[in-house]
Structures are given as C-alpha cells and as structure tokens.
N, C-alpha and C positions, 0 to 999 in steps of 0.2 A: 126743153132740156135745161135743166141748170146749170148754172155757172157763176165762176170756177167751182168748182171740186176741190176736199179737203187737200187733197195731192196735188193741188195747183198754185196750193198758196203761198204767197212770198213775205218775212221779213217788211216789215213798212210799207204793206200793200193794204189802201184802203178799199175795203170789201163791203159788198150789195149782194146778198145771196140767200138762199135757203137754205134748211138744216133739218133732222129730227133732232129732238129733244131726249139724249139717251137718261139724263139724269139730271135734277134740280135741288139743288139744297141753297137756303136763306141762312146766310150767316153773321155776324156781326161784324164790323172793326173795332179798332181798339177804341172807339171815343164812341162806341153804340149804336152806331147808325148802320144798317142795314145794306146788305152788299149777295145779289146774286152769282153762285157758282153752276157754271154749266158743263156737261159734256152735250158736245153738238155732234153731230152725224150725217154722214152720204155714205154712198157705195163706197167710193175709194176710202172713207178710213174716217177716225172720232178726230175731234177736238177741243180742245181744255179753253173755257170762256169766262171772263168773269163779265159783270155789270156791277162799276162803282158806285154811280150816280143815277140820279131821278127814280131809283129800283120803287118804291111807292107805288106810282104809276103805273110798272108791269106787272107788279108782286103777284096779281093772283089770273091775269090774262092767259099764262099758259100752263101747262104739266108735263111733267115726263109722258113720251110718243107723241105728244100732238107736232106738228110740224111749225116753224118759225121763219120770218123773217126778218133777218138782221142786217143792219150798218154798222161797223166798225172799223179797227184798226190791227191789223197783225204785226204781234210783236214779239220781244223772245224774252222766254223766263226761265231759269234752269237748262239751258239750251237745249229750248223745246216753242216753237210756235205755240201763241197764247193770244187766242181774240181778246179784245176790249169793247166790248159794248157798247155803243151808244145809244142805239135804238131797234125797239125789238117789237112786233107784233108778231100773234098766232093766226096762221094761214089757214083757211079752207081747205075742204080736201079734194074740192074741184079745181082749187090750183096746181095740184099736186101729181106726179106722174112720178108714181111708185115705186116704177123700176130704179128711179135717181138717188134713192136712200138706200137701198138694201140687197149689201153686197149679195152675188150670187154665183154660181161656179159662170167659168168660162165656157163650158161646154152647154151643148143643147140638151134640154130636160129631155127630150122625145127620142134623140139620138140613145141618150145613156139606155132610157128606160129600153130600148130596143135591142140593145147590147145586154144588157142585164137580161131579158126572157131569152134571148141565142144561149147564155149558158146556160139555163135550166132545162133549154130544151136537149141540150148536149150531156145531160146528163143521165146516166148509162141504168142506175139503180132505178128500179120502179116506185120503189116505196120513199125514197126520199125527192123523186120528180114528182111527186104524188103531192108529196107535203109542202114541197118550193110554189109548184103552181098552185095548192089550196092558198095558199096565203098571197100571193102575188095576186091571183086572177080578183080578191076580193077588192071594189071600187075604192072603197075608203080608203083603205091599203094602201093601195096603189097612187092614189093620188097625192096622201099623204109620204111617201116613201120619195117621191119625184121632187118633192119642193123642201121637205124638213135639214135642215142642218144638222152635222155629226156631235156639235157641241156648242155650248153656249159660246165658248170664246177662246178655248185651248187648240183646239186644231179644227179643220173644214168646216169654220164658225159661220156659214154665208146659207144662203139658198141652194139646195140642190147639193148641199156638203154631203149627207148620208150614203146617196147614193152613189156620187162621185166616189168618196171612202172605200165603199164596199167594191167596186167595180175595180179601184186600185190593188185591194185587198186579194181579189179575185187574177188577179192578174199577178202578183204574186204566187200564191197556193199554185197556180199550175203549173212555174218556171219552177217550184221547191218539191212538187209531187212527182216533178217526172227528174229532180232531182236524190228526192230519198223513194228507193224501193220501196219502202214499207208502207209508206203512206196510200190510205185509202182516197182516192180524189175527189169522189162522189160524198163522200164524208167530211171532208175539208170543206168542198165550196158549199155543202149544204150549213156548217158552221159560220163560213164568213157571209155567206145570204142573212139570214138570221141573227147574230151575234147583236147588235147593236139594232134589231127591229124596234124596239121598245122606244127609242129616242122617239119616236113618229108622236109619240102621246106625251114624253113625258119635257117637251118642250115647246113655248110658245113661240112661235115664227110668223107674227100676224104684222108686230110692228117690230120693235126691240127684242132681243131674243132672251127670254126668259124662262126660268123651271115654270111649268106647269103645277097646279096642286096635287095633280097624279103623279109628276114627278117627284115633286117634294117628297110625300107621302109613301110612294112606294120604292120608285127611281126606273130605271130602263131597261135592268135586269132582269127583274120580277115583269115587271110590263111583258119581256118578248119571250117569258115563259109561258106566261097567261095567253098570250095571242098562241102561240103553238099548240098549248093543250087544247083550246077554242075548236082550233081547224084537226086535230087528230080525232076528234067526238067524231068526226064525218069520215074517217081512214079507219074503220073497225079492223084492219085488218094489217095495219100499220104492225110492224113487231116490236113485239113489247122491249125486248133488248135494244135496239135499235134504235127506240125512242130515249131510252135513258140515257148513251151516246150523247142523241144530240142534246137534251137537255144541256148535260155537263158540260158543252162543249157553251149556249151562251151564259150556265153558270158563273165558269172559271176563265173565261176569257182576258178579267182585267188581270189575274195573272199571279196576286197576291192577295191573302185575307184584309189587310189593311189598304190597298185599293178597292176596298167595294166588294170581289170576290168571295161570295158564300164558299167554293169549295178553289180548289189550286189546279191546276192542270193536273192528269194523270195520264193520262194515254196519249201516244206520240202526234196525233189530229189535233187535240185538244191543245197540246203544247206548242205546238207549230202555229194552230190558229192565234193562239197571245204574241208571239214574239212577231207574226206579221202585221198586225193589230196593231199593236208597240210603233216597229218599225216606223208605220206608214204614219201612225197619228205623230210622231216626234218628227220625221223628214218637212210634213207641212207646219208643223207651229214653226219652224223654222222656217220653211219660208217666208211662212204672214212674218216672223217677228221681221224678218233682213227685210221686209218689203215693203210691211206699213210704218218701220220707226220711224219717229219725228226727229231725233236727233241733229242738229243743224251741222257739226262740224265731230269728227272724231269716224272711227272707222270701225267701231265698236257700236251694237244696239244698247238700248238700256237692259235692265238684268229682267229675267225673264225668270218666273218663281215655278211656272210649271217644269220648264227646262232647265232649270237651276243653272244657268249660266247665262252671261250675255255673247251673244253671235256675232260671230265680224264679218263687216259688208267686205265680202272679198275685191269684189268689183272696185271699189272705194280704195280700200287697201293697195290692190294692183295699181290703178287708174290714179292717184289722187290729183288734188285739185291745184292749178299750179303756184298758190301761197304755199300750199302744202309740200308741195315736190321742191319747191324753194328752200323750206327748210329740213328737208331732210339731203339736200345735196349740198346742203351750204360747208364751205370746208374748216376742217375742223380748225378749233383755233392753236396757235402756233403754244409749242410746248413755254413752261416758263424758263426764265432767266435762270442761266446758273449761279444757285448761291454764293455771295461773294468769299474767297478765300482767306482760310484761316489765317490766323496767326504763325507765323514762322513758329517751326519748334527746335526748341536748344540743339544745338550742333552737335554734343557729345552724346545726344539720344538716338544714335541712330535707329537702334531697332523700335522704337516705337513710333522714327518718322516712316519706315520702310513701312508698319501698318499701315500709317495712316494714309500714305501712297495709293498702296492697294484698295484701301475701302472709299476713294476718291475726296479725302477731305481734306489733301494737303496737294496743291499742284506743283508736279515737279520744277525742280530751277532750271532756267532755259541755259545754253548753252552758250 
C-alpha cells in the first residue's frame, strides 16, 4: 500500500510516494527553459505538480496514466498544496496495486449489484421485469454496469459511481411513488435502471477516466437507447406503447434541450425521473467538492463551475481552528475618541447654540 495519500499531505512535508500521471504539459519559463506541469493522482484525490529543474532528463520517461514515482517538497501556492519536484521516474506495473490510484465507491460492488436485481425482481410489471432482467442478466452488462463511473468528474466520478447513482436514484423514486398517487412505480424504477446505462460504453474507466470515442461520438444517451432497442429485438411482445415511455424517459432525463436532452420531460415518470437524477447527482458533487478541496485555510471551497457556486465546509465553519476562533472572538476594538469641541458660539446666538446642542457639536457649559 502506498504512502501517504494525496489527503495526507502536509505544507513543508518532504515526500517519497507514488502517483498516476492524470495530465502532463512542457511548458516554458520566462528565460526559455523548459519546466514540467503535472496533475498527480491516488484514491484520495489529484494534485498540482510542477518540475523546475533537470526536466531534460525526465522529458520523455513518462505520459499521462503511466504511474510515477516522486521525491519532493509540499508547498502552498494560491492556498492550494503544490508538489515541487525533484526527482521522478516511471514505475512498472508490477509495482503497482491498483486499487491505490483509483478512487472507488465505499460500498461493495457485489453487495450493490445484489440490491440492484432485489429491485427488479420486485417489480410487479412483466414487460418491463422482462426488459430490466434482458439487460441486466447480459455478462458484458453486468460487469460493465458494476465497476463504470456515473461521470467523468461532476458527480460519482470513482469506480462503482453508476451503480451506486442509480441504487440512490432508486431509493428515492420509491419514497416519491408511494409519495405522488399518480405515479406509476414499475415505470419509474424501470427509467432510473436504465437512464444513465449508456455511461457503461461511453467512458473509459481503465486508468484516468476519460470519454470514450463512442462517447464522444455519439454520448450515453443515444448509447442506452441502442442497448434497449438491442435487448427488445428478443421481447417481440414487449408493447409497442410502453416501449416509447421508456424510451422517453432516458431521452429526456437531463431535463432541458441545452443539457443534452433530445426531448424535455413530458409525462409526470419522466419528470420525476429528472428532478431525482438532478437531485442526487448535485447532493454528491457537493459532497466530493466539501471533501476533496485542497483549500488550506478559509471555510469556503473553491468555485465549482458545474454547481456554480463555492460550498462551505460547514464542519470548518462550526469547528474552526483555534488562530481562527482567536479572531473571530477577539473584542472589538474600543469606539474612537470624542471629537474635540467646538469653538464657543457668540452669546447673543442663542438659538443657534441651542442647535447645536442638540446635534451634539457644542458641549454644554458645566455648572
């Protein structure tokens, strides 16, 4: 096992570790010479690397995904931990135990996937138990479906995110379907099963997580159309109404034409499935962001462009740290001096000393 972990690292702590390589760019300084930028990588979270010196010598030893190991110095830039480089070689993959790079849900892949066929077997319709289990029961599927992530990097960005997502998703829809009469249930969780099947293809989850060329190309919408029209070729009896339902339902799931959405939600399944979709994927980027920011001091993350705002560490907030509670209990400082008093005014004025009385700019004569 490695060690430390990006989440272990300290301010002026000299470091001996491993990494993935999530990204490399050569760039120059101002006087020419060549200087590598890096993002590095573990489970626990990236980190921002540069290499000033000797860069010659590494320049073409590694690539983005291969694995590294480093010597350096942790230090703070933008108040942000920032390695410094001093020495870097690319590692074998027989050094390497896999699980130590690439984050993956908390839970067990074998437990979820056991939860996830308990609901389809609890589902009451035949024609869409029909088409949950055609797709489920197929290998590829399945095995794909257990390990892929929900998203490159906006919400359940890790190993095992999909399905975790959906099992959330699912567990919502049935607190909201025995909460709206109307809603069909069987129709709901056959949407939130399927909604997001397409990610399985159209993302690489082997090293760094990446679009796929089938993603690029088509994306994960169209992908978990094509998988379901696939598996209904063998349900000839599937009804034809009922199929265009579900269709619509991983059509219109992102919810608007300008997110991706060929069509909008129309039917009350449909619309339900977006807003719990929505919900769930915005509750975790919020968590990743309050969990993995690097932020060294402030109670605030950085600004988060999918969530359009930055999150505050409540914890932090509540808890802070005692420089911090220091100054926020410090008492205030003492009001200023009373301006010194005017000029006597003419005796015969009385009523405009009697103003100035009142408006505190003349102090009465003592007695």
């Amino acid at each position: 096992m490695k060690s430390p972990y990006v989440n272990e690292l300290k301010p002026n702590q000299l470091v001996e570790t491993s990494f993935l390589v999530q990204s490399k760019e050569i760039r120059q300084k101002k006087g020419g010479e060549l200087y590598l930028s890096l993002f590095l990588a573990d489970r626990t979270g990236e980190l921002d690397a540069k290499m000033w010196d000797n860069v010659a010598d590494v320049l073409n030893e590694f690539e983005r995904d291969d694995f590294v190991k480093v010597k350096g110095i942790i230090q703070v830039f933008h108040n942000k931990p920032q390695l410094t480089i001093h020495k870097v070689r690319r590692m074998d993959e027989s050094e390497v135990q896999f699980s130590d790079y690439f984050p993956s849900s908390k839970r067990d892949a074998g437990e979820m996937w056991l939860e996830l066929r308990a609901i389809v077997a609890a589902v009451s319709n035949p024609h869409l138990k029909g088409l949950l289990e055609a797709v489920l029961d197929d290998e590829e599927i399945a095995r794909r479906y257990r390990l892929a992530p929900a998203a490159k990097q906006i919400h359940h960005a890790f190993l095992g995110g999909l399905i975790e997502h959906v099992l959330s998703v699912c567990g919502m829809a049935k607190s909201a379907a025995a909460h709206y009469p109307n809603i069909d249930y069987d129709l709901l969780i056959t949407g939130a099963i399927l909604h997001d099947l397409g990610k399985i293809y159209e993302l690489n989850y082997e090293r760094a997580f990446s679009y796929s060329n089938e993603g690029q190309l088509i994306g994960h919408i169209s992908i978990g159309i094509r998988i379901v029209g696939d598996k209904l070729r063998a349900l000839p009896d599937f009804p034809p109404l009922v199929r265009s339902l579900v269709e619509h339902m991983i059509l219109s799931h992102h919810g608007r034409l300008e997110f991706g959405s060929p069509k909008v939600p129309q039917f009350p399944e449909a619309l339900l499935l977006h807003y719990l979709d929505d919900l769930d994927s915005k509750m975790e980027a919020m968590r990743a962001q309050i969990e993995n920011d690097r932020q060294l001091e402030g109670c605030f993350t950085t600004y988060n462009s999918a969530l359009e705002r930055a999150a505050l560490k409540k914890d932090r907030y509540l808890n802070p740290t005692p420089a911090a509670a220091a100054t926020a209990d410090a008492k205030p400082a003492p009001p200023p001096a009373a301006p010194p008093s005017r000029q006597p005014v003419a005796a015969g004025n009385s009523l405009m000393a009697e103003k100035m009385l009142q408006a505190g700019l003349l102090r009465p004569k003592a007695n």
